[in-house]
C-alpha positions as a printed Julia matrix, in Angstrom:
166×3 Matrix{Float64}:
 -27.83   14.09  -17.51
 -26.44   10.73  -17.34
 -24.02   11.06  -19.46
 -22.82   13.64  -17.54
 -22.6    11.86  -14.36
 -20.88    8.76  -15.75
 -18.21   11.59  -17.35
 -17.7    13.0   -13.62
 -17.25    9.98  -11.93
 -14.85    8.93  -14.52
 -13.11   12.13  -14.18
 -13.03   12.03  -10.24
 -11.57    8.11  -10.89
  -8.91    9.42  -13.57
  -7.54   12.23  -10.89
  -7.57    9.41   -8.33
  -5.89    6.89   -9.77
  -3.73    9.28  -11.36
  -1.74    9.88   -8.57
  -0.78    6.21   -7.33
   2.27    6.3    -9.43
   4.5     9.25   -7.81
   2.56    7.93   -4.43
   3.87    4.35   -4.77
   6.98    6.11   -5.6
   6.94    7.95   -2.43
   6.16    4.81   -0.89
   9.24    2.86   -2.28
  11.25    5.74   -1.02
   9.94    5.55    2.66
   9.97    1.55    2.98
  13.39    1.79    1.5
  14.5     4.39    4.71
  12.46    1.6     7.14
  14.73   -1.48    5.59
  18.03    0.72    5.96
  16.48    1.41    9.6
  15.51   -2.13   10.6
  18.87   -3.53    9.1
  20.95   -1.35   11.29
  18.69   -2.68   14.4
  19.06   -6.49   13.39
  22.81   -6.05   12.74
  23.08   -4.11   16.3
  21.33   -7.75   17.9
  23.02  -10.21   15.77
  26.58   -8.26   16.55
  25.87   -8.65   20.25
  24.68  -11.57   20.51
  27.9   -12.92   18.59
  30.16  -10.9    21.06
  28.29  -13.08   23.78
  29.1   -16.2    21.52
  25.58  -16.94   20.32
  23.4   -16.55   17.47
  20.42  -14.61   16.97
  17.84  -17.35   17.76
  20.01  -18.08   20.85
  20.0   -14.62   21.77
  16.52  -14.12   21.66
  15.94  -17.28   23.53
  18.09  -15.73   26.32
  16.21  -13.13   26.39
  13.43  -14.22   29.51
  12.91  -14.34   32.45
  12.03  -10.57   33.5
   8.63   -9.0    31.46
  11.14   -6.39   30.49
  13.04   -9.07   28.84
  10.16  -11.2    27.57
   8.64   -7.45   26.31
  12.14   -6.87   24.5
  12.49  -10.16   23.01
   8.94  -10.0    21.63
   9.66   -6.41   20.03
  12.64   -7.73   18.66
  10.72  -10.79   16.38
   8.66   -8.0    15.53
  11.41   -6.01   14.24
  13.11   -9.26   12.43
   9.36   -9.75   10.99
   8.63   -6.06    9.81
  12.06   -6.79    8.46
  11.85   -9.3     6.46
   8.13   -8.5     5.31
   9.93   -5.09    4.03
  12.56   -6.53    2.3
  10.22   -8.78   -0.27
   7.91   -5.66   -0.48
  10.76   -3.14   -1.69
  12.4    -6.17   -3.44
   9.33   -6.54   -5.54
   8.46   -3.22   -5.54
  11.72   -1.43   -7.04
  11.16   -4.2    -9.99
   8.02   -3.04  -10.72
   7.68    0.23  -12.57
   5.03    3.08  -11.83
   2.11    1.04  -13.53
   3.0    -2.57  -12.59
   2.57   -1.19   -8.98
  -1.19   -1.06   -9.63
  -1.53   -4.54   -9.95
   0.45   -4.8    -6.65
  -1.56   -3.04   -4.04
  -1.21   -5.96   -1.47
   3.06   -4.68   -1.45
   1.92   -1.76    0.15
   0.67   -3.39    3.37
   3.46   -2.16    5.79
   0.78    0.43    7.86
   3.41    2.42    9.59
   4.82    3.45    6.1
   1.31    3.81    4.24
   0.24    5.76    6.38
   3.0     8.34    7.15
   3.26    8.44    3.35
  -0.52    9.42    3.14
   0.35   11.69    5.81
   2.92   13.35    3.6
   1.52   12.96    0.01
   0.64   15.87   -2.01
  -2.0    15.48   -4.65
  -0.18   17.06   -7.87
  -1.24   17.23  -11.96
   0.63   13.99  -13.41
   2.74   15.16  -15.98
   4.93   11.33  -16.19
   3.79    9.36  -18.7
   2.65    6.76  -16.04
   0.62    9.14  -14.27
  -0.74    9.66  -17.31
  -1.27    6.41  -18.11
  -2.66    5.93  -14.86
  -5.56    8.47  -15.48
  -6.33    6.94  -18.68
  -7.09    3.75  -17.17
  -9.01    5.78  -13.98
 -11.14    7.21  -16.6
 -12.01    3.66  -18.44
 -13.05    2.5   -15.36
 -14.9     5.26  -13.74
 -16.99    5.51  -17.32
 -17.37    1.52  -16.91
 -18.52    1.98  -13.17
 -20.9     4.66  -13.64
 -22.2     2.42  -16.67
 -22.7    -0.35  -14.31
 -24.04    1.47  -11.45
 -26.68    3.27  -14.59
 -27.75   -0.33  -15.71
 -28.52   -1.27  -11.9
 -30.24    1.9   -11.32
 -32.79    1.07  -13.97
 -32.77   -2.2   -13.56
 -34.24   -1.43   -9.82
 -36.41    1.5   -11.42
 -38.18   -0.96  -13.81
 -38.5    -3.71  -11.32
 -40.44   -1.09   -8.78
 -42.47    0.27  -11.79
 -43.41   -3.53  -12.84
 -44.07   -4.16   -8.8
 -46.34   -1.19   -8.79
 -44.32    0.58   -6.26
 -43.48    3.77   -7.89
């Protein structure tokens, strides 16, 4: 019986894990479409604010006075931010390949994008060789999981039969 249940859960991990390659992939694609987006919206500033004769940090200094302008020139750092945040993520991300993504889960932090991704993601039977890959590791560490979680169940088990409690 227990062998059974660590083979399930490291099945259920396999098919999991199996999928963050063509998802990170989808991922890449979207942050890629929210850089192209972002740069057009930065260049739009910084080319009117140099047809005023200023530069961008003038331009957002200018921009006070009024909450609609103090609310405009605080969406615009967030813009620059989200910006520049997605520029190192896809940067580092489109160097990595399929697999190396795995180790870089903390790339994947821009919300909007993770989660219209999710949104749009479709759970299919990995047939890369890094989806592959990708289940082979899910199913080494599902079987290592359900061995640890097996050791602490009996662990507890002979603890509460040595306590008197079962």
């Amino acid at each position: 019986m227990i062998g059974l249940l660590r083979l399930a859960l490291a099945a259920v991990v396999a098919a999991l894990l199996s999928q963050f390659p063509a998802f990170s992939d989808h991922y890449v694609q979207r942050l890629g479409g929210q850089v192209d987006a972002l740069t057009l919206v930065a260049q739009d500033f910084d080319a009117s604010a140099a047809r005023a004769d200023m530069t961008r940090v003038e331009a957002l200094a200018d921009l006070s006075g009024s909450a609609f302008r103090d609310g405009h020139r605080a969406d615009m750092l967030r813009a620059f931010g989200r910006l520049d945040r997605a520029q190192a993520d896809l940067a580092m991300l489109r160097l990595a390949g399929p697999l190396e993504r795995m180790v870089l889960p903390h790339r994947l932090r821009d919300a909007d994008t993770l989660r219209a991704t999710w949104a749009d993601f479709r759970p299919a039977l990995p047939l890369t060789s890094s989806g592959l890959i990708a289940a082979g590791i899910g199913f080494a560490l599902g079987w290592m999981l359900a061995a640890l979680l097996g050791r602490l169940a009996g662990r507890t088990r002979r603890r509460d039969e040595r306590l008197g409690w079962r």
